[in-house]
GUNU-157625 format. One record per atom (N, C-alpha, C, O): residue number from 1; x, y, z; atom name; residue in three letters. Coordinates in steps of 0.2 Angstrom, whole numbers, m for minus. Layout:
% GUNU-157625
  num   east  north     up  atomo  residuo
  NUM      X      Y      Z     CA      ala
...
//
This chain:
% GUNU-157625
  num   east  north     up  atomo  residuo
    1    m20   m110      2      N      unk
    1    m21   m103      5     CA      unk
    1    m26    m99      0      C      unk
    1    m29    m95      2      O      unk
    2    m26   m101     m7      N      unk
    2    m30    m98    m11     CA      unk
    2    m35   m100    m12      C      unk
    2    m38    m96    m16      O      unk
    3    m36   m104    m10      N      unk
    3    m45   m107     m9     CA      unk
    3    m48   m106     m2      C      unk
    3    m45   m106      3      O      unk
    4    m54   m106     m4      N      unk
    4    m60   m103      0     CA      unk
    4    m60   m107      5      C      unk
    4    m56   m111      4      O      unk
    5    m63   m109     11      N      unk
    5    m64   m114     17     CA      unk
    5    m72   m116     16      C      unk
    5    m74   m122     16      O      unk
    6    m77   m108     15      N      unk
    6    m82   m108     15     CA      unk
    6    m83   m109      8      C      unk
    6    m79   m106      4      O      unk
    7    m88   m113      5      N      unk
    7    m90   m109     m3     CA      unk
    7    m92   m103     m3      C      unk
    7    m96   m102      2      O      unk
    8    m90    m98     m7      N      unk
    8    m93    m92     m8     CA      unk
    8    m87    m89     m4      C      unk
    8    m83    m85     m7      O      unk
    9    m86    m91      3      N      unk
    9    m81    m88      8     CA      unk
    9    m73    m85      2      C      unk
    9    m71    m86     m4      O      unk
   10    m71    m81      8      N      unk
   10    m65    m79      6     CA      unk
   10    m57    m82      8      C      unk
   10    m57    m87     12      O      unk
   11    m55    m81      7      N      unk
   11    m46    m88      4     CA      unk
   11    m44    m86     11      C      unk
   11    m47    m82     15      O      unk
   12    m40    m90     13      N      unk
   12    m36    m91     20     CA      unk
   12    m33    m84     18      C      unk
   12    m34    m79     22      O      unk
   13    m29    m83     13      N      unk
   13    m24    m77     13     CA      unk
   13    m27    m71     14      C      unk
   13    m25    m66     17      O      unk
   14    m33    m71     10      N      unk
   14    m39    m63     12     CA      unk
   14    m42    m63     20      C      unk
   14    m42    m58     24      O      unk
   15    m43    m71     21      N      unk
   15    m45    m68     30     CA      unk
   15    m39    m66     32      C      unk
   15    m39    m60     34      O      unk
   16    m34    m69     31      N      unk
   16    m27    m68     36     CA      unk
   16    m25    m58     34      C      unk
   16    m24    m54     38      O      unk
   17    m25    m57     27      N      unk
   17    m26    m51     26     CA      unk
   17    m29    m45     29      C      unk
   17    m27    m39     28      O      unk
   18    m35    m47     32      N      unk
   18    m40    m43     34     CA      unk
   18    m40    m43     42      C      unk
   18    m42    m38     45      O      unk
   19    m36    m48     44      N      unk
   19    m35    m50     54     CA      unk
   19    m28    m45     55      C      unk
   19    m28    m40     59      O      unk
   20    m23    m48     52      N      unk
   20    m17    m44     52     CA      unk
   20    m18    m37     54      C      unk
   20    m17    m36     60      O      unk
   21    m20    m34     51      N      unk
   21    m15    m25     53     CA      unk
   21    m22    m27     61      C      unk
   21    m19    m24     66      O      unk
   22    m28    m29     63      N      unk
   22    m30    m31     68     CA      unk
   22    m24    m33     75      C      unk
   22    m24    m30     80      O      unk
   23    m22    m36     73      N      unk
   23    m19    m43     76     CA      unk
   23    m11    m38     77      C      unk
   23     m8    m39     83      O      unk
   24     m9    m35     74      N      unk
   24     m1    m30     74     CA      unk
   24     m3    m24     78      C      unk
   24      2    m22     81      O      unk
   25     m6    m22     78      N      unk
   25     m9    m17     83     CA      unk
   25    m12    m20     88      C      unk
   25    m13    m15     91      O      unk
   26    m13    m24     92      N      unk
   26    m13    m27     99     CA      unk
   26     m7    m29    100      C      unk
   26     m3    m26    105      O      unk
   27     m3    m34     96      N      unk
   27      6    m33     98     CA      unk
   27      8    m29    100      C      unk
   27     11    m28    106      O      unk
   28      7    m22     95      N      unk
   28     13    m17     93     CA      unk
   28     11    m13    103      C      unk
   28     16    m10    107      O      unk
   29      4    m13    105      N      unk
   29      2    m12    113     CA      unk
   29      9    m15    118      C      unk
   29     12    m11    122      O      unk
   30     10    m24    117      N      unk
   30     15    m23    120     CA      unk
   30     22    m23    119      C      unk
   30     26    m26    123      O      unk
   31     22    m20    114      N      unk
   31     30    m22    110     CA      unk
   31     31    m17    105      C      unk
   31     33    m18     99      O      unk
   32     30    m10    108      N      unk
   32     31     m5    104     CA      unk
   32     35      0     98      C      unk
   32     35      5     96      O      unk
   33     40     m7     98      N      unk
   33     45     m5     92     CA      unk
   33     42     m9     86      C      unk
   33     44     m7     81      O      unk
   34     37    m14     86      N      unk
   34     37    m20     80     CA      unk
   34     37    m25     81      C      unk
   34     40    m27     86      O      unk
   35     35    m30     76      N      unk
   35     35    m37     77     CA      unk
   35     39    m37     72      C      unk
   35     41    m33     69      O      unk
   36     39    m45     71      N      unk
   36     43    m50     67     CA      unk
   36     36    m51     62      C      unk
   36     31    m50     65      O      unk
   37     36    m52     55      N      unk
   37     33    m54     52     CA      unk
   37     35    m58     49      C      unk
   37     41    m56     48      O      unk
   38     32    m64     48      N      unk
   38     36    m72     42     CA      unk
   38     29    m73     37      C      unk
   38     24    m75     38      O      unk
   39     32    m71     31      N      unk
   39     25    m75     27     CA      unk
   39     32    m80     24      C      unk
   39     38    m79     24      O      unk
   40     28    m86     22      N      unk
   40     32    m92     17     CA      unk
   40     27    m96     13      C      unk
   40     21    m96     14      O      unk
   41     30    m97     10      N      unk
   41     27   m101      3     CA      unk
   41     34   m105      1      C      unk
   41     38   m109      4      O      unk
   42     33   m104     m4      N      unk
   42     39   m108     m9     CA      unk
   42     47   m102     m7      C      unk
   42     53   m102     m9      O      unk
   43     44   m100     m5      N      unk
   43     53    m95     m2     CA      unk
   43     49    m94      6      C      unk
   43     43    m94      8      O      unk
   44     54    m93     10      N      unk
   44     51    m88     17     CA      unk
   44     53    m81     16      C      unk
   44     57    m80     12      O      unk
   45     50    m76     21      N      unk
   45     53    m68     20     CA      unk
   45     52    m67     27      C      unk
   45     48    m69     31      O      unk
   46     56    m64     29      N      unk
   46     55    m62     34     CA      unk
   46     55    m51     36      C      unk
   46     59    m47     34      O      unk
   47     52    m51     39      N      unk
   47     49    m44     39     CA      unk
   47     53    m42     47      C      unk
   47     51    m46     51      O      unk
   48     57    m38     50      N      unk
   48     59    m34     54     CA      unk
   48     55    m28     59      C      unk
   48     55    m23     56      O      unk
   49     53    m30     66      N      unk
   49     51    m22     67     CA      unk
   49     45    m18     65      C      unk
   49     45    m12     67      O      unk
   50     39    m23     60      N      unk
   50     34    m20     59     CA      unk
   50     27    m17     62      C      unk
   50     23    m19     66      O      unk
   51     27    m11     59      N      unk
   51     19     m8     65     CA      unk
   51     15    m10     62      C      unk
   51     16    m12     56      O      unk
   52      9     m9     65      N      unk
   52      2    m12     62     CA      unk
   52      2     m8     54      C      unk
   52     m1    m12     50      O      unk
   53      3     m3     53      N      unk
   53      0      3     48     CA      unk
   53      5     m1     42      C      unk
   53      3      0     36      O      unk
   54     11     m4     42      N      unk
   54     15     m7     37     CA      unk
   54     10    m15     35      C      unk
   54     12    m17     29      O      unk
   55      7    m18     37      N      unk
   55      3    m24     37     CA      unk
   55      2    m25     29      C      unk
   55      3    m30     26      O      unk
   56     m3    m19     26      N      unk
   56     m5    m21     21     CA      unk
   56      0    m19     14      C      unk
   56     m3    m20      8      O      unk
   57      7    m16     15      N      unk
   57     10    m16     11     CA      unk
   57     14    m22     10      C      unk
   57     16    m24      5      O      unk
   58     14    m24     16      N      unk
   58     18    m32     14     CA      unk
   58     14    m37     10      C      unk
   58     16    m40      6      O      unk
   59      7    m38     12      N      unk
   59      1    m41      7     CA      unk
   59      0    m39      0      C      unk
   59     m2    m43     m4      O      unk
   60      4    m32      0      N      unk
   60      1    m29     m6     CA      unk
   60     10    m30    m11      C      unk
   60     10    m29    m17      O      unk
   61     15    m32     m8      N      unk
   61     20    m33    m11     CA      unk
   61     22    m42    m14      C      unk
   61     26    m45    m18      O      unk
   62     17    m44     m8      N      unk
   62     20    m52     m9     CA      unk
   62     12    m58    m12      C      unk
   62      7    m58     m9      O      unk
   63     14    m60    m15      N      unk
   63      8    m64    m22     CA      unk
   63      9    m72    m17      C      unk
   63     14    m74    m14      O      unk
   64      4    m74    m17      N      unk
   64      1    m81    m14     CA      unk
   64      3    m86    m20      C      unk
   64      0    m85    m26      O      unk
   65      8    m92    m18      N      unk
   65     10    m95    m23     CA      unk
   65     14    m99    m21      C      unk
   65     19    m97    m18      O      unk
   66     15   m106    m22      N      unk
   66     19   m111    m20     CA      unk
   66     16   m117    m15      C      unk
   66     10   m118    m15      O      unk
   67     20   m119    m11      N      unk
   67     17   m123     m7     CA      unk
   67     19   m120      0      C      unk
   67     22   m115      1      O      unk
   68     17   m123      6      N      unk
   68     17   m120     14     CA      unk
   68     24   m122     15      C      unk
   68     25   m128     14      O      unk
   69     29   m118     16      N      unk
   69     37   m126     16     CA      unk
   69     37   m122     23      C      unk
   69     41   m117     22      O      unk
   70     35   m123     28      N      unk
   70     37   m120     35     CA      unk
   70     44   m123     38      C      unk
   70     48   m120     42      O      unk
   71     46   m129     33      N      unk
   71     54   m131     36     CA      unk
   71     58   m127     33      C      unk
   71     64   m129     33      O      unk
   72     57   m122     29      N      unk
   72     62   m118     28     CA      unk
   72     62   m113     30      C      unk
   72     65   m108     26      O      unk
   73     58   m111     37      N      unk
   73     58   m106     41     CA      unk
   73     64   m102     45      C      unk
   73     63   m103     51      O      unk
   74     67    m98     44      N      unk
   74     73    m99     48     CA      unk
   74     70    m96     56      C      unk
   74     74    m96     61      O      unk
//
């Protein structure tokens, strides 16, 4: 996630950063209390009920690190 796709381009994690609070604001249209957020890495976290306008605190709380472990998704 921390490397570029493009040379020069930006990390999976910066695109994903910059699509999200997009992408939570057409949800939050049909699901007005919030979504579910899952980032995982070397732990999972799971986010409750989030609006779009919370997106970039979650980004800004959790550091890219580890490996993808989706099996320990709950």
């Amino acid at each position: 996630m921390a490397n570029a796709d493009r040379p020069g381009g930006p990390s999976r994690w910066q695109e994903m950063r910059e699509a999200a609070p997009t992408l939570a604001a057409q949800c939050q249209e049909l699901d007005p209390d919030g979504i579910v957020v899952y980032l995982f890495s070397t732990r999972s976290k799971r986010y409750e009920k989030v609006v779009a306008r919370e997106i970039e605190d979650i980004f800004r709380e959790n550091q890219l690190f580890g490996l993808t472990d989706t099996a320990d998704v709950p």
